[in-house]
C-alpha positions as a Markdown table, in Angstrom:
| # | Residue | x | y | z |
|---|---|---|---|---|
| 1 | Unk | -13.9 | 46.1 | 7.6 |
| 2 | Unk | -12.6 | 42.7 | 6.8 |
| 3 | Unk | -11.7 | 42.3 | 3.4 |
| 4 | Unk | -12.0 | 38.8 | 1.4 |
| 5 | Unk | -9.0 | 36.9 | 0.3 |
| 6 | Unk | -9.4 | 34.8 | -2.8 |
| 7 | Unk | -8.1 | 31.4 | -2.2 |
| 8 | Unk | -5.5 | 30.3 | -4.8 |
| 9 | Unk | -4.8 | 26.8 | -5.9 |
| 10 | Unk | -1.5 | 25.0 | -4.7 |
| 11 | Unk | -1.5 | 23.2 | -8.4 |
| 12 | Unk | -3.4 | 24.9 | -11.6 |
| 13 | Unk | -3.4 | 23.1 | -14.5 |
| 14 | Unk | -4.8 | 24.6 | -18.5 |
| 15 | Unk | -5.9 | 27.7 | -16.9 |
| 16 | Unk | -4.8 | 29.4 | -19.7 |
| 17 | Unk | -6.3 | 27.0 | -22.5 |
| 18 | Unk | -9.7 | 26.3 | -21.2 |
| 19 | Unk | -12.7 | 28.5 | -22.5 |
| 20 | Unk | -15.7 | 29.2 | -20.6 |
| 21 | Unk | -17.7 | 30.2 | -23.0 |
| 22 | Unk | -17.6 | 26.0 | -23.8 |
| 23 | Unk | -19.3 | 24.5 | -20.5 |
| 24 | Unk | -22.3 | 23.2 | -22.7 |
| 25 | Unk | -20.2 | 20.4 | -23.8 |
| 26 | Unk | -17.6 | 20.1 | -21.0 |
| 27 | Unk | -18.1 | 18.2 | -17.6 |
| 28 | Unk | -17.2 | 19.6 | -14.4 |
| 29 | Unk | -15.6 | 17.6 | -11.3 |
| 30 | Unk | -15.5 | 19.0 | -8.1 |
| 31 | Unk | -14.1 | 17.0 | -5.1 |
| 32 | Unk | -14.4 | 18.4 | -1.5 |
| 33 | Unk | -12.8 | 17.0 | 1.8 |
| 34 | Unk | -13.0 | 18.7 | 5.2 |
| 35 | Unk | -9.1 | 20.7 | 3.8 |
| 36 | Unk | -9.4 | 19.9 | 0.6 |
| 37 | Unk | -10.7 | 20.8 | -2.7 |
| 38 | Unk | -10.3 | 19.6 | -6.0 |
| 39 | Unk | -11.4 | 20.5 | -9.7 |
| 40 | Unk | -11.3 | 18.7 | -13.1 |
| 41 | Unk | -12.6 | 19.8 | -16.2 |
| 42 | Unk | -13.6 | 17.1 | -19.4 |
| 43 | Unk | -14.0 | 19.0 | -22.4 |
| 44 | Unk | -16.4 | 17.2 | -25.1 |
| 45 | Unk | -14.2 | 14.7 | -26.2 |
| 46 | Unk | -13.6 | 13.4 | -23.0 |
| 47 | Unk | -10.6 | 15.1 | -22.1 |
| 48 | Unk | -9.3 | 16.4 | -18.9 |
| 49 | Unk | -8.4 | 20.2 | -19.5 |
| 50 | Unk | -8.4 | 21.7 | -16.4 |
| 51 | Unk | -7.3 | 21.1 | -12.9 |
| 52 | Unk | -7.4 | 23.0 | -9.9 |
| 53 | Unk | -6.1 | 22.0 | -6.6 |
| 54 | Unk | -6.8 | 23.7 | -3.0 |
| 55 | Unk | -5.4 | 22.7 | -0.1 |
| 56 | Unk | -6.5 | 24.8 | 2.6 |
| 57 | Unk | -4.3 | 25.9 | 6.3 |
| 58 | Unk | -5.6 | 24.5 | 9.6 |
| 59 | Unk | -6.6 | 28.2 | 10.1 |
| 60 | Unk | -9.1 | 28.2 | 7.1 |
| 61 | Unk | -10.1 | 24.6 | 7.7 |
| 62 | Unk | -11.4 | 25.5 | 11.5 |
| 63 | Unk | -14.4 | 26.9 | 9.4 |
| 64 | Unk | -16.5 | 24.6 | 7.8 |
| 65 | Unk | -16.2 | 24.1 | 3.9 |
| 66 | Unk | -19.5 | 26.2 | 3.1 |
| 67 | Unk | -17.9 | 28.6 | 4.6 |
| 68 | Unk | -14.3 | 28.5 | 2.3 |
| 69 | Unk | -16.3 | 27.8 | -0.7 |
| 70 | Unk | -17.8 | 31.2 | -1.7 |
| 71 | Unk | -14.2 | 32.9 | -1.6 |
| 72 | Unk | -13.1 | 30.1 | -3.8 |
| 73 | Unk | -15.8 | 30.8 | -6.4 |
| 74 | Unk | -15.7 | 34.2 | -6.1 |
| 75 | Unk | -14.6 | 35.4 | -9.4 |
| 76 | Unk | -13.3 | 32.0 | -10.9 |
| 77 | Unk | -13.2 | 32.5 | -14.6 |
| 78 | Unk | -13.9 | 28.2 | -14.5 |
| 79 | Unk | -16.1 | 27.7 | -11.5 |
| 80 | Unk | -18.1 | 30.7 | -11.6 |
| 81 | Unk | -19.1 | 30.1 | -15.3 |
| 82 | Unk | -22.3 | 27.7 | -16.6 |
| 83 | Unk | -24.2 | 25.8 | -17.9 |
| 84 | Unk | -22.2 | 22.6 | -17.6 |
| 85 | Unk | -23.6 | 19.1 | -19.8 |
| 86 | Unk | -22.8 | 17.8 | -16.4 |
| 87 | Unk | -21.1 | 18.3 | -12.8 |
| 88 | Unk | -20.1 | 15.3 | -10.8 |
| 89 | Unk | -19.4 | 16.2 | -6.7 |
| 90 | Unk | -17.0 | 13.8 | -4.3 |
| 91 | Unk | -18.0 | 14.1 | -1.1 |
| 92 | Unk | -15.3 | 13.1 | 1.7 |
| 93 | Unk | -17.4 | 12.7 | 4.5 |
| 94 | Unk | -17.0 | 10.6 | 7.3 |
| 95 | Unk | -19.5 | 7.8 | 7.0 |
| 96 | Unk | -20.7 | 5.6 | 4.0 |
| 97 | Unk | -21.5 | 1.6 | 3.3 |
| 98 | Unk | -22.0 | -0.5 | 0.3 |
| 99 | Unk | -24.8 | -2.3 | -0.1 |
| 100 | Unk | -26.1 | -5.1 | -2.3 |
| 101 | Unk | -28.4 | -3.9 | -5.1 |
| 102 | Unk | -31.2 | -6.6 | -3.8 |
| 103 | Unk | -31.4 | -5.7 | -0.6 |
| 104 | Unk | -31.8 | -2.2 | -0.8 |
| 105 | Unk | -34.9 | 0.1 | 0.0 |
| 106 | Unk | -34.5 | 3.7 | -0.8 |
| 107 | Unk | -36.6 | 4.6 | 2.6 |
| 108 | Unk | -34.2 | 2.6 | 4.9 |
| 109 | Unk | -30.8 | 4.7 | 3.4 |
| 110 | Unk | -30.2 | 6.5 | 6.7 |
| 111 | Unk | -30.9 | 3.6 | 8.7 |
| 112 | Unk | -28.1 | 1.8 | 6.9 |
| 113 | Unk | -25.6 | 4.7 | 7.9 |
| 114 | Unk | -26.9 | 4.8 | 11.2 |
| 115 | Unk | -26.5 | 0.7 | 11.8 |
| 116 | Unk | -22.7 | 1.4 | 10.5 |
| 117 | Unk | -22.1 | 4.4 | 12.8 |
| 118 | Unk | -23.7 | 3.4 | 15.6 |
| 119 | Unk | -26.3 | 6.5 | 16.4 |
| 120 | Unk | -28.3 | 8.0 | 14.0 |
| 121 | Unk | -27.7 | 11.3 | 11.7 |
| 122 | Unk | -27.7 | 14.5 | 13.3 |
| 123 | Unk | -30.5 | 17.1 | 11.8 |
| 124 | Unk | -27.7 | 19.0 | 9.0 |
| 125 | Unk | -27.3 | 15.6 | 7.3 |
| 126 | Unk | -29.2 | 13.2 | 5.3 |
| 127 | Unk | -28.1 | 10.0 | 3.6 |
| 128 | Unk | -27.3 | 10.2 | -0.2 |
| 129 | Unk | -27.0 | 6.8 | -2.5 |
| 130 | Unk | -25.5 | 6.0 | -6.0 |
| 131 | Unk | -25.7 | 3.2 | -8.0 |
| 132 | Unk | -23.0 | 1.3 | -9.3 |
| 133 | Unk | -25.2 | -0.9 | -11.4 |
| 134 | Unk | -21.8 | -2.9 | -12.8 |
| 135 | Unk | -20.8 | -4.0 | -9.5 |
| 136 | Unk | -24.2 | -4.7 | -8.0 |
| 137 | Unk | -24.2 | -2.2 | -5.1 |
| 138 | Unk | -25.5 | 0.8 | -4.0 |
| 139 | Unk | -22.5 | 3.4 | -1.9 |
| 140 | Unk | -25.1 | 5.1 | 0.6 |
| 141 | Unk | -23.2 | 8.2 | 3.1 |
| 142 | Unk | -24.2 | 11.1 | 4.9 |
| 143 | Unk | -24.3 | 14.5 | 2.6 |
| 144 | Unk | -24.7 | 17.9 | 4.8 |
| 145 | Unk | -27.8 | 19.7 | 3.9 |
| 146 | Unk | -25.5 | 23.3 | 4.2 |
| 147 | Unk | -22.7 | 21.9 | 1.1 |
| 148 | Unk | -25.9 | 20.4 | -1.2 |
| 149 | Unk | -27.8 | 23.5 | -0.9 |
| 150 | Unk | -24.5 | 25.7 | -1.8 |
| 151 | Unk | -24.0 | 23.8 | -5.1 |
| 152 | Unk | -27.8 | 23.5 | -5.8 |
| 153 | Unk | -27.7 | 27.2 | -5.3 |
| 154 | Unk | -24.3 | 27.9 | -7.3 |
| 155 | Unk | -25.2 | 25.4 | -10.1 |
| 156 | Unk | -29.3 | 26.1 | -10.8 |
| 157 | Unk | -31.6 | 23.9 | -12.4 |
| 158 | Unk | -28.5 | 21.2 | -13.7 |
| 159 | Unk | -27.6 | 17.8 | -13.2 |
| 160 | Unk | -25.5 | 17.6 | -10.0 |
| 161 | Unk | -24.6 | 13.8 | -9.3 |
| 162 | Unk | -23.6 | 13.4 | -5.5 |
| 163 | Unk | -21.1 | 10.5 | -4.9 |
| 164 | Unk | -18.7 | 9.5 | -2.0 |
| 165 | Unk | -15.1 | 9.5 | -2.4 |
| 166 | Unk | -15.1 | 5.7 | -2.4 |
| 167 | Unk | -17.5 | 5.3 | -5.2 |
| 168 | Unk | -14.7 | 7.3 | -7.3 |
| 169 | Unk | -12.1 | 5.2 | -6.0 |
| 170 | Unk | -14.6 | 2.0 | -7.3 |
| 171 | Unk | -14.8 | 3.6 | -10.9 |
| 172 | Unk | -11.4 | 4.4 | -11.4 |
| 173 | Unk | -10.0 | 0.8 | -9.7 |
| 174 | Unk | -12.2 | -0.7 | -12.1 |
| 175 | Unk | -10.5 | 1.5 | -15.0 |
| 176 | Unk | -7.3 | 0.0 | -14.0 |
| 177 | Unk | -8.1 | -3.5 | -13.2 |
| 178 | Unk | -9.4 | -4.2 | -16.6 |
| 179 | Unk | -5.9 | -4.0 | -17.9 |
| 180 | Unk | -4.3 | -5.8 | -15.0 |
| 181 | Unk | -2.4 | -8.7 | -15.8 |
| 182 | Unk | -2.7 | -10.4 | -12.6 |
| 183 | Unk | -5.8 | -11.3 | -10.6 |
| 184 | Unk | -5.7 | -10.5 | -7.3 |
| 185 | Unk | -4.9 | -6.7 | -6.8 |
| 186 | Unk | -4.9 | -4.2 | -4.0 |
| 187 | Unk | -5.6 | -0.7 | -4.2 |
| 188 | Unk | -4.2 | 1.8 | -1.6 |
| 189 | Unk | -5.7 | 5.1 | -1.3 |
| 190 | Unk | -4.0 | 7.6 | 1.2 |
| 191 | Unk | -5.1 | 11.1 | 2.5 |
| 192 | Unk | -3.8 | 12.3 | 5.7 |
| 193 | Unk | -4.3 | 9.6 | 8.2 |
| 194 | Unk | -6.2 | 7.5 | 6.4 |
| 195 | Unk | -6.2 | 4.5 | 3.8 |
| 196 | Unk | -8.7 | 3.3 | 1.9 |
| 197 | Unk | -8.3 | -0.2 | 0.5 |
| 198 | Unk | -10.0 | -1.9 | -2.3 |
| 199 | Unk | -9.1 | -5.4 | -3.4 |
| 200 | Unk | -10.2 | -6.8 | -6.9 |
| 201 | Unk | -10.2 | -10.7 | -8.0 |
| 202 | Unk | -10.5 | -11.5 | -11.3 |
| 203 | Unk | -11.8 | -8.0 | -12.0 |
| 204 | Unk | -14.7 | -8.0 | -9.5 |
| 205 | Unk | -14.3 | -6.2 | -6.0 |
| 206 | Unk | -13.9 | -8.0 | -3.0 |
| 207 | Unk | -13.2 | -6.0 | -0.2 |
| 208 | Unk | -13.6 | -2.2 | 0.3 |
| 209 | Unk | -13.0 | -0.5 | 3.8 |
| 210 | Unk | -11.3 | 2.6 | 5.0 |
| 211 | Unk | -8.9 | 2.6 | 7.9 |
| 212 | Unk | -7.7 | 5.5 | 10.1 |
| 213 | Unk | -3.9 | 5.2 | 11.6 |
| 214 | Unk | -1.9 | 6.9 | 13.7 |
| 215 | Unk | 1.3 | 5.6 | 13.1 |
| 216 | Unk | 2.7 | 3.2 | 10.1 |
| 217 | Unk | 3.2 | 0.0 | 12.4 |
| 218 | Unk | -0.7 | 0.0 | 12.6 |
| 219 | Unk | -1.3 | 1.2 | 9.0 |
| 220 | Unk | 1.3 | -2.0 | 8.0 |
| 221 | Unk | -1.0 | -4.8 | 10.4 |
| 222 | Unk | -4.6 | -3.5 | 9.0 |
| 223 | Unk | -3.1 | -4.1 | 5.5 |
| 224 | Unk | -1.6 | -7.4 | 6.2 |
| 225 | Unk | -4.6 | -8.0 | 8.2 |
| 226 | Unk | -6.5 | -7.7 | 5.1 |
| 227 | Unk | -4.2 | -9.8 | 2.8 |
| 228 | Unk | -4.7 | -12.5 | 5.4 |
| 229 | Unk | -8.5 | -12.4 | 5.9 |
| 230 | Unk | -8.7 | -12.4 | 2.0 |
| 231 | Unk | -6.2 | -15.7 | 2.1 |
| 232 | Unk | -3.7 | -13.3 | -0.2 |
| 233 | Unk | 0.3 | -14.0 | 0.0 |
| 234 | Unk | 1.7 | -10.9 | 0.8 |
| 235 | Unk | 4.8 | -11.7 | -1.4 |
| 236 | Unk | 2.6 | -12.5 | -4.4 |
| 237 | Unk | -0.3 | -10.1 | -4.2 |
| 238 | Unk | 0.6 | -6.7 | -6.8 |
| 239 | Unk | 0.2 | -4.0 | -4.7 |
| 240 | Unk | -0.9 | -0.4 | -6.1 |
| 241 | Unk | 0.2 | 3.3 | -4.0 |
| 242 | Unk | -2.6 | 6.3 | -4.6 |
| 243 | Unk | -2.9 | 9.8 | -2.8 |
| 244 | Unk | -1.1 | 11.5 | -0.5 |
| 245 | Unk | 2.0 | 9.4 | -0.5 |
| 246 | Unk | 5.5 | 9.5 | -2.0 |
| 247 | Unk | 8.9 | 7.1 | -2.3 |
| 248 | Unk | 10.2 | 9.2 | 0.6 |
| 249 | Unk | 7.1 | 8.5 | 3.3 |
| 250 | Unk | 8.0 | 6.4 | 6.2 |
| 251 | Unk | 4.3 | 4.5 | 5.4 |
| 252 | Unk | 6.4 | 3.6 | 1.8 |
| 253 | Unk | 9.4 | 2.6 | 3.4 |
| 254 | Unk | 7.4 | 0.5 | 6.1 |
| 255 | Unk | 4.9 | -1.2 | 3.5 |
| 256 | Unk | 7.8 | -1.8 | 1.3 |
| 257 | Unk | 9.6 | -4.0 | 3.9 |
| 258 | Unk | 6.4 | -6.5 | 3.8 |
| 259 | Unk | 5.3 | -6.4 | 0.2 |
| 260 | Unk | 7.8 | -7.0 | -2.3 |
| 261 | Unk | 5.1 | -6.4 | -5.1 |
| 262 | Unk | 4.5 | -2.6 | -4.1 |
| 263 | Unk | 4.1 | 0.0 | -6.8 |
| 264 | Unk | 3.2 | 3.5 | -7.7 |
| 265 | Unk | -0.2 | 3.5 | -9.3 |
| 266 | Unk | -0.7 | 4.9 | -13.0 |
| 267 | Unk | -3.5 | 7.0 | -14.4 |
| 268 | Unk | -6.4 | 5.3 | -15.3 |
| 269 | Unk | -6.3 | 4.2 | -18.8 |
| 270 | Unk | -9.8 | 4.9 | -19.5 |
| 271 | Unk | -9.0 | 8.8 | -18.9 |
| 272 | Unk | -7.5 | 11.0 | -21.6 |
| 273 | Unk | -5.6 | 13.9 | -20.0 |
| 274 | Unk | -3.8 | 16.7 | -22.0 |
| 275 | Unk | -0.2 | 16.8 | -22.4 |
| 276 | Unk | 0.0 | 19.5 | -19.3 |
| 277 | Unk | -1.3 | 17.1 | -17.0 |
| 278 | Unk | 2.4 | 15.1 | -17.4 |
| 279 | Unk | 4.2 | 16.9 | -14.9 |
| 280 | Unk | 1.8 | 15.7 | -11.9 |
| 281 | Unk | 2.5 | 12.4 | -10.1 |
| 282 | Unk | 0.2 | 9.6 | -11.8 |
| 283 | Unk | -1.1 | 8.1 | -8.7 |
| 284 | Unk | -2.2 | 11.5 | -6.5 |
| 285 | Unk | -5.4 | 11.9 | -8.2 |
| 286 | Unk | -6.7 | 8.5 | -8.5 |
| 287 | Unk | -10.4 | 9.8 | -6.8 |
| 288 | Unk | -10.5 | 13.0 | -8.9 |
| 289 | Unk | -10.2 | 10.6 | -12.0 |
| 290 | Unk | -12.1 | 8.5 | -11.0 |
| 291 | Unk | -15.2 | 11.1 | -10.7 |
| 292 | Unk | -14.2 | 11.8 | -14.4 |
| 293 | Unk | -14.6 | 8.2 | -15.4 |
| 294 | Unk | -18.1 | 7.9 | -13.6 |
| 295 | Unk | -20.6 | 6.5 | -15.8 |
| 296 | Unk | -23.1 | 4.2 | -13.6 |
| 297 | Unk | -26.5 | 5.7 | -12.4 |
């Protein structure tokens, strides 16, 4: 008989200060990528508590995520507890496309991923939108019908809001560009081979794409590619690292040579953490943050 392990987070944050027995007033984050899986916790002054991070072996990641999540919430004091006053879900999934607020039409949502991808969505997915009424767009991506019917089912009858990875990355790079001092600024993003890059002018986005690389030598031409099809001066343009990335990383080093402006990202000012959180790097969990800034329906 096999028995069940328990996943345990790489990084645990306020798991000894957080109540359960206050979710009524607390929001819940939860951010999932095909290895990945990420939870925050806003208590109800706006907050963050609680952090839990899972990074899961090539082993466990052969399975698909609906298949790693039920030994994750299997007997989490956090997870496992309810009602929340809300729960916000990143999905990391493959495909998604921003598109204007006055041309888009509900009923036409999975035609817009399926222009973008170039074939249509298979039967276990559907297209899923959100509204970021501030910026004038709508994100649209694929959402797996297995993954929303596990959190339907773990989370009854209460207000789940679906949202791509990017559209966190829009909140939070709006967080931080309203306290930018310059006005052109690009946002890096990076998690395992890819990058996503947002540029802001004057506080409004621009450009907002995500590149896979294999090597830094093609990560370093998409992003000068960019700064050039945006007419930006590479040695002017302030330059902000998030993610999966580090002083040490040959992508840093790379970059670095290119972009005298480059710089570690900070946490978004907009989002109160508690005095654990200090020890963690401020620009790793730029998307997680950003799910705990979301405000825009």
């Amino acid at each position: 008989m096999q028995i069940a392990v328990t996943p345990t987070p790489t990084i645990s944050i306020g798991s000894d200060s957080f109540d359960p027995r206050l979710t009524e007033n607390s929001v819940l984050s939860l951010e999932v990528g095909r290895d990945r899986f990420r939870v925050l916790v806003q208590d109800k002054r706006g907050l963050g508590i609680y952090l839990n991070d899972y990074t899961f072996s090539s082993l466990l990641s052969d399975r698909s995520m609906t298949g790693i999540l039920p030994d994750v919430f299997r007997q989490h004091p956090v997870l496992s507890a309810g009602p929340w006053q809300e729960i916000r879900i990143g999905v990391n999934s493959p495909s998604f496309t921003l598109i204007p607020a006055p041309l888009f039409r509900k009923e036409y949502a999975g035609s817009y991923l399926a222009l973008m991808r170039g074939s249509a969505l298979p039967a276990h997915e559907f297209a899923q939108s959100f509204a970021h009424q501030s910026e004038g767009f709508l994100s649209v991506f694929n959402l797996e019908h297995p993954l929303a019917d596990f959190f339907s089912e773990m989370y009854p009858l209460q207000p789940l809001t679906f949202v791509h990875q990017v559209s966190a990355l829009i909140q939070a790079t709006a967080d931080l560009d309203r306290h930018a001092l310059t006005p052109d600024n690009l946002y890096l993003f990076f998690e395992d081979e890819f990058v996503t890059v947002i540029y802001r002018h004057a506080h409004q986005m621009r450009y907002c794409n995500r590149f896979g690389y294999k090597n830094v030598q093609d990560l370093t031409y998409y992003i000068l590619y960019v700064l050039d099809e945006q007419k930006l001066n590479p040695t002017q343009t302030r330059v902000s690292l998030f993610g999966e990335i580090t002083p040490f990383a040959e992508s840093y080093m790379e970059l670095s040579r290119f972009l005298p402006n480059l710089a570690f990202g900070q946490t978004p000012p907009g989002l109160s953490i508690a005095a654990d959180f200090t020890d963690l790097p401020d620009h790793r969990y730029l998307s997680l943050y950003g799910l705990g800034l979301l405000v825009d329906k």
